[in-house]
C-alpha positions as CSV (number, residue, x, y, z in Angstrom):
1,X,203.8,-129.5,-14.8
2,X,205.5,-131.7,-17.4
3,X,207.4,-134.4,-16.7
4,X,210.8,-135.8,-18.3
5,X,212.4,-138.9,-17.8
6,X,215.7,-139.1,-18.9
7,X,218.1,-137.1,-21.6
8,X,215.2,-137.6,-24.4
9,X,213.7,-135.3,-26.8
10,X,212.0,-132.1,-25.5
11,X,208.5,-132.3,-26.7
12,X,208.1,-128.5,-27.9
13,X,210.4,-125.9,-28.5
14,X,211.2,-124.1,-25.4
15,X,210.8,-120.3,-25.1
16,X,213.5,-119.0,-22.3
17,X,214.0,-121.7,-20.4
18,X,215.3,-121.1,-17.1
19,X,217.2,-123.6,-15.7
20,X,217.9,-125.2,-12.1
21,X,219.5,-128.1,-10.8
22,X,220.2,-130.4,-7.8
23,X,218.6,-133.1,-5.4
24,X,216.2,-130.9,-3.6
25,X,215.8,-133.2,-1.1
26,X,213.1,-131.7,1.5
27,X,212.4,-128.7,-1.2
28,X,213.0,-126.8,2.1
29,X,212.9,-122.9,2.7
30,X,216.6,-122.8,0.9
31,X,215.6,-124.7,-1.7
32,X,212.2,-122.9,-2.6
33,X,214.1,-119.4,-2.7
34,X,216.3,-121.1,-5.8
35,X,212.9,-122.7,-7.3
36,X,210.9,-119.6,-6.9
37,X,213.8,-117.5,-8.4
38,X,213.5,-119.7,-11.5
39,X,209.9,-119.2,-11.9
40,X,209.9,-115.4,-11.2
41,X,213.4,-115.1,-14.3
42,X,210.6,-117.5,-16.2
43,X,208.0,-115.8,-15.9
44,X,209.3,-111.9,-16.8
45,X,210.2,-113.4,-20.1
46,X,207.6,-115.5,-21.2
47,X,209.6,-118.6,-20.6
48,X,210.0,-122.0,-19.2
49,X,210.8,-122.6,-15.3
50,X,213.1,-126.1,-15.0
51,X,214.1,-128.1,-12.8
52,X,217.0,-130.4,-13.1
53,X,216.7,-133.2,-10.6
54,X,217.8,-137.3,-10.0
55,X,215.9,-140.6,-9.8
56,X,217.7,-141.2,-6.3
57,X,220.6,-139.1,-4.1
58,X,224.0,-139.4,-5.5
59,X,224.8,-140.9,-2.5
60,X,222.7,-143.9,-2.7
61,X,224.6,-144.5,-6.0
62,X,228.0,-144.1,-5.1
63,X,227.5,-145.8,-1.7
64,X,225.8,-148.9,-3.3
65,X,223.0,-148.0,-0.1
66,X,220.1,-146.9,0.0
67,X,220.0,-143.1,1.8
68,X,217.4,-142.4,3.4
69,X,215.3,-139.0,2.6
70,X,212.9,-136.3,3.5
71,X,211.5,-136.3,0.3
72,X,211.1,-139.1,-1.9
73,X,210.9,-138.6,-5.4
74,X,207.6,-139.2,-6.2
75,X,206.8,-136.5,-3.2
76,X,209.4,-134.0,-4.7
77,X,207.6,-133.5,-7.9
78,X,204.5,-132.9,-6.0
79,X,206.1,-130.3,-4.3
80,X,207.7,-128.7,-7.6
81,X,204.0,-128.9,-8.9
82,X,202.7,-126.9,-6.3
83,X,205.5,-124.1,-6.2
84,X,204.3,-123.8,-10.0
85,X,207.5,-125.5,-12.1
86,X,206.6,-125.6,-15.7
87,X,209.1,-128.5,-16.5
88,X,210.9,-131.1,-14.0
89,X,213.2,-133.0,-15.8
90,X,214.8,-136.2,-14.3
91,X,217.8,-138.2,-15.1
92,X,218.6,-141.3,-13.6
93,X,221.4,-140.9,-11.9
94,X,223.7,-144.2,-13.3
95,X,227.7,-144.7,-13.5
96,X,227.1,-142.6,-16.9
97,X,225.8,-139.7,-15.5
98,X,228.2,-140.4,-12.0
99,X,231.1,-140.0,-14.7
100,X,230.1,-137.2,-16.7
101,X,232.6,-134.1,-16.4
102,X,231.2,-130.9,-14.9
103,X,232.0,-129.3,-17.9
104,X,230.3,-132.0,-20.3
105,X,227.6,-131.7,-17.9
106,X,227.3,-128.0,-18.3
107,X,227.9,-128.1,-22.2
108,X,225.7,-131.1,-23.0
109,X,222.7,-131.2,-20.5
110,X,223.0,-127.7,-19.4
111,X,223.8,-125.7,-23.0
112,X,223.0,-127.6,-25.7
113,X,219.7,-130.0,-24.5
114,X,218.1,-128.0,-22.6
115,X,219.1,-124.7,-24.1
116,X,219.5,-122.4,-20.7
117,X,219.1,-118.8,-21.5
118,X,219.1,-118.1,-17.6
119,X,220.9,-121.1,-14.6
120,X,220.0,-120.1,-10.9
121,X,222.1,-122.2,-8.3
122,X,222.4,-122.5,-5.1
123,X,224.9,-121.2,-2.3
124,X,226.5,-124.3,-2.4
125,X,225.7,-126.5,-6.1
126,X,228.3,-128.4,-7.2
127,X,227.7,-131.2,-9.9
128,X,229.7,-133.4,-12.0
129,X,232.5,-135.8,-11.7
130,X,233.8,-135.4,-8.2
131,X,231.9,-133.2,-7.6
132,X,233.8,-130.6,-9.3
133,X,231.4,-128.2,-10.9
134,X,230.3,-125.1,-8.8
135,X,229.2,-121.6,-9.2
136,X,232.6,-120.1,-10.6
137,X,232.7,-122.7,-13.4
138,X,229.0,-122.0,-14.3
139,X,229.8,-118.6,-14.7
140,X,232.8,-119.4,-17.2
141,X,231.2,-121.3,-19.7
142,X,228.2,-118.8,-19.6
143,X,230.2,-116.1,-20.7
144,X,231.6,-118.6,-23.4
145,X,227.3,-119.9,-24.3
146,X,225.7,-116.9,-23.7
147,X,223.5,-117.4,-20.8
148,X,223.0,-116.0,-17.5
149,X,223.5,-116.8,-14.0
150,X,222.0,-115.9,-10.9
151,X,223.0,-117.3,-7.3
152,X,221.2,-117.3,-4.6
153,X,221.9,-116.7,-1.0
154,X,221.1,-119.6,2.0
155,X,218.3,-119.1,3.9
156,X,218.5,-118.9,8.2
157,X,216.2,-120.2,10.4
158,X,216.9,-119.4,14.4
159,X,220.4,-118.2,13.2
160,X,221.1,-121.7,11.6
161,X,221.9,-122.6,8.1
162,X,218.7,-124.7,6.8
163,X,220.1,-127.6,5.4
164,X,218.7,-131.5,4.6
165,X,221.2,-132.4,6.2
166,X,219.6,-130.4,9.6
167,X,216.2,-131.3,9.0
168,X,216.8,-135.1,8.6
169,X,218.4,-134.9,12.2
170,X,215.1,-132.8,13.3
171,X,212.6,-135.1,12.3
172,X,214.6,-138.4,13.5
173,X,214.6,-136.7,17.2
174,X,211.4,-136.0,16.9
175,X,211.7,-132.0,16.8
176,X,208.9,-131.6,14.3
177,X,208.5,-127.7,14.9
178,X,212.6,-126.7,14.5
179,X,211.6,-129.4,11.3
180,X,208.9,-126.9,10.3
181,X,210.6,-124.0,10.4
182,X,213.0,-124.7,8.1
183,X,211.0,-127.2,5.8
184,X,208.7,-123.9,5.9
185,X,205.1,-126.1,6.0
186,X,204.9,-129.2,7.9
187,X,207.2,-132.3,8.6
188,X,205.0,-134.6,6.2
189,X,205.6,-138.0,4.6
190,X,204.3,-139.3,1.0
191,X,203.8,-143.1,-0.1
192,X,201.5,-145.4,-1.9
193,X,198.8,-147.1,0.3
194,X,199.5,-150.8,0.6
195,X,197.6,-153.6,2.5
196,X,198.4,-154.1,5.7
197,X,197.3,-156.5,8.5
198,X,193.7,-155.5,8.4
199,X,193.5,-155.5,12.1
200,X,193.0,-152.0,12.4
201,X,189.5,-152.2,10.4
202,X,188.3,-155.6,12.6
203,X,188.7,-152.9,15.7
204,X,186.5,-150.1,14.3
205,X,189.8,-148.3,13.2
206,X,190.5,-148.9,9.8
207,X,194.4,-147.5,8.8
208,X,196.2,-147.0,5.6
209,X,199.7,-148.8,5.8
210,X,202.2,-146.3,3.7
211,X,205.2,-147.6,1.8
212,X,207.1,-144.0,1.9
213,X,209.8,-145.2,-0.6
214,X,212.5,-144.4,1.7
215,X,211.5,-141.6,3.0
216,X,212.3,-140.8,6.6
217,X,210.0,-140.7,9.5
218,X,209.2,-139.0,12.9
219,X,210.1,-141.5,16.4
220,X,207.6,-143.7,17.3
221,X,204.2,-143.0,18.7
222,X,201.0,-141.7,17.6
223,X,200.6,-138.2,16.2
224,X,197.8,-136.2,15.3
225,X,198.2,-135.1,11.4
226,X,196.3,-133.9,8.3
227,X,195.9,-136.6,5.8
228,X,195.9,-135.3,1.9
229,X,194.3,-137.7,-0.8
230,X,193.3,-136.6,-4.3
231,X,193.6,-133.4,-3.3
232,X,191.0,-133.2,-0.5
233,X,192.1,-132.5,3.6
234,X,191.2,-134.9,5.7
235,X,191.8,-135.4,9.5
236,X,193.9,-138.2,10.9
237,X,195.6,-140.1,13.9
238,X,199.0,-141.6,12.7
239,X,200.6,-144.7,13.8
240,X,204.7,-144.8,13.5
241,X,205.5,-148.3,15.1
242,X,205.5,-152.1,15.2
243,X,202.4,-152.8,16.8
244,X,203.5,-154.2,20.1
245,X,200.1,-155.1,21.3
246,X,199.9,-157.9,18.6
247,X,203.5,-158.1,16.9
248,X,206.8,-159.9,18.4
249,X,208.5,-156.2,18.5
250,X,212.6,-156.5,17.6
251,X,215.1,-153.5,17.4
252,X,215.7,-154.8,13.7
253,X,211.8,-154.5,12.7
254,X,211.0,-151.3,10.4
255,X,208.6,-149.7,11.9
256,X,205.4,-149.1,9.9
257,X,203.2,-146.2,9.1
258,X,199.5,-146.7,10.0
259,X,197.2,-143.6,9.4
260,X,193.5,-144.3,10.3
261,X,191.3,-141.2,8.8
262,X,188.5,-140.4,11.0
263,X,184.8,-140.5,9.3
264,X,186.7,-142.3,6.4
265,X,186.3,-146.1,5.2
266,X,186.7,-145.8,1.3
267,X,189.0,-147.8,-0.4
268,X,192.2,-146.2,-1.1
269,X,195.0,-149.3,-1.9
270,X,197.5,-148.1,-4.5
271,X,197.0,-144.8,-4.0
272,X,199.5,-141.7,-2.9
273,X,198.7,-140.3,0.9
274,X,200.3,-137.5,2.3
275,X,200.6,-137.7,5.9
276,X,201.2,-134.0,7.6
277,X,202.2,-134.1,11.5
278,X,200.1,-131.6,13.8
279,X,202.0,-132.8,16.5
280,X,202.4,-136.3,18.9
281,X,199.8,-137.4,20.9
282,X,201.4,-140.4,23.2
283,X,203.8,-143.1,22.8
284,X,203.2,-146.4,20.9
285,X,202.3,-148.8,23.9
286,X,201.7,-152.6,24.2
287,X,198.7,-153.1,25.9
288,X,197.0,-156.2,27.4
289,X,194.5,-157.1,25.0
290,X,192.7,-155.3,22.2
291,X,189.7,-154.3,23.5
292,X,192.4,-152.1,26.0
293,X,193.9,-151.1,22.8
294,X,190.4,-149.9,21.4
295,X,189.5,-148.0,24.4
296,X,192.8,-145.5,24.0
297,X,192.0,-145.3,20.5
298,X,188.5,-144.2,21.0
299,X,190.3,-141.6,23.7
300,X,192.7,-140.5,20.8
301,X,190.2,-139.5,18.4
302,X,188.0,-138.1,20.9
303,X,191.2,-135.8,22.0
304,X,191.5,-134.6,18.1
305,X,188.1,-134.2,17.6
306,X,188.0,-131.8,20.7
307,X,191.1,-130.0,19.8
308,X,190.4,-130.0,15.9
309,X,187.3,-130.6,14.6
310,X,184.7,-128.9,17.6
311,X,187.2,-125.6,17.2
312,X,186.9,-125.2,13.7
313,X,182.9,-125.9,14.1
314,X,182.8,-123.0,16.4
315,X,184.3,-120.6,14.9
């Protein structure tokens, strides 16, 4: 997949391009119906599948806050990757671009840069200045360009509208299979590996602290979960938390991400984990000491291992 940052010369000459747009945050079941539309129009004509996407939500911009998110956007463009997007194209999303009309946006960006011979949108796109540009308008100024547009229905799960909006409030409560459902795969984070404490390694249990760039996170506790490194499995207990045992623990600390992989002591500093949950295994306790805190560890991996690895080795 091919990268573009910022309204910059394309590279090559594109075919058909087939064009997309919007925040995609969680690239959830609704989203991946627009995204595989785009590649399916792309692909019957020998074209170009694009998506049109932002450095951060609009929100974060307009609110002067940081949102939170399910998917940051180093994760998204994984994600795009591996649904097969030829081209994700991302524009910083500044007071410039907050401005922009609808219909400058759909002239400019949309018509005339990108050269759309096909837009797919979703059930409920809108875009532009206030928010103002939609479906209907699309449609105009394709009649006037000469493009086509397809919409695309929402997607149910358990007779609810999947939305990001949903699936943030799943995974905050901690309802990681409702989460999965809609998501369609599982409630996962993505971040860079950055030193930690290096307590973990001193007690035979060496972890990878995550910075997840925002991205939002199960409840605390430890979970069984599938980590994913340079594109190889690996199995892992995950710590969500502020380490009680050994930290002064205050309602204003963040708590941090901890993943020890079993059978694993490489090291991995600077690069991107993905952390998928299986499901949670206890809550994050202070214990006395940290030989306690070593002995329930051991017990943790020895319950994955039993549930996990000996089942797969049997079959």
């Amino acid at each position: 997949m091919d990268t573009i940052f910022g309204i910059k010369k394309i590279q090559k000459r594109l075919n058909w391009p087939v064009v997309t747009l919007g925040v995609f945050d969680g690239v959830h079941l609704g989203h991946q119906r627009v995204i595989q539309k785009t590649i399916n129009l792309a692909n019957k004509r020998n074209g170009e599948s694009v998506i049109l996407t932002f450095d951060r939500h609009p929100k974060s911009f307009l609110s002067q806050k940081q949102q939170s998110c399910i998917t940051s956007l180093e994760h998204r463009l994984v994600l795009f990757e591996q649904l097969g997007v030829d081209i994700s194209v991302v524009l910083e999303f500044s007071r410039k671009i907050a401005e922009i009309s609808a219909e400058d946006f759909i002239t400019k960006i949309i018509h005339e840069w990108l050269g759309a011979r096909v837009v797919v949108l979703g059930f409920n796109c809108s875009f532009g200045k206030n928010r103002r540009g939609n479906a209907s308008m699309v449609c105009d100024f394709a009649r006037k360009y000469g493009f086509e547009v397809i919409t695309c229905d929402p997607v149910e799960f358990e007779g609810e509208i999947t939305s990001s909006t949903t699936i943030r409030k799943e995974i905050i409560q901690g309802n990681l299979q409702k989460a999965k459902g809609m998501l369609g795969r599982r409630v996962s984070v993505f971040g860079m590996v950055i030193k930690g404490s290096g307590r973990g390694k001193g007690l035979g249990f060496p972890t990878a602290n995550l910075n997840l760039h925002h991205e939002i996170k199960p409840p605390s506790g430890v979970y069984a979960t599938k980590a994913y490194l340079d594109g190889r499995e690996y199995n892992a207990i995950t710590n969500i938390g502020n380490c009680p045992t050994f930290e002064k623990n205050t309602q204003n600390d963040e708590p941090v991400v901890e993943v020890h992989i079993i059978d694993f002591n490489e090291s991995i500093y600077g690069k991107d984990l993905e952390v998928q949950f299986l499901y949670k295994l206890r809550e994050e306790t202070k214990f006395k000491n940290a030989d306690e805190l070593k002995r329930q560890l051991e017990r943790d991996k020895m319950r994955f291992v039993n549930r996990h690895v000996k089942k797969v080795l049997t079959k």
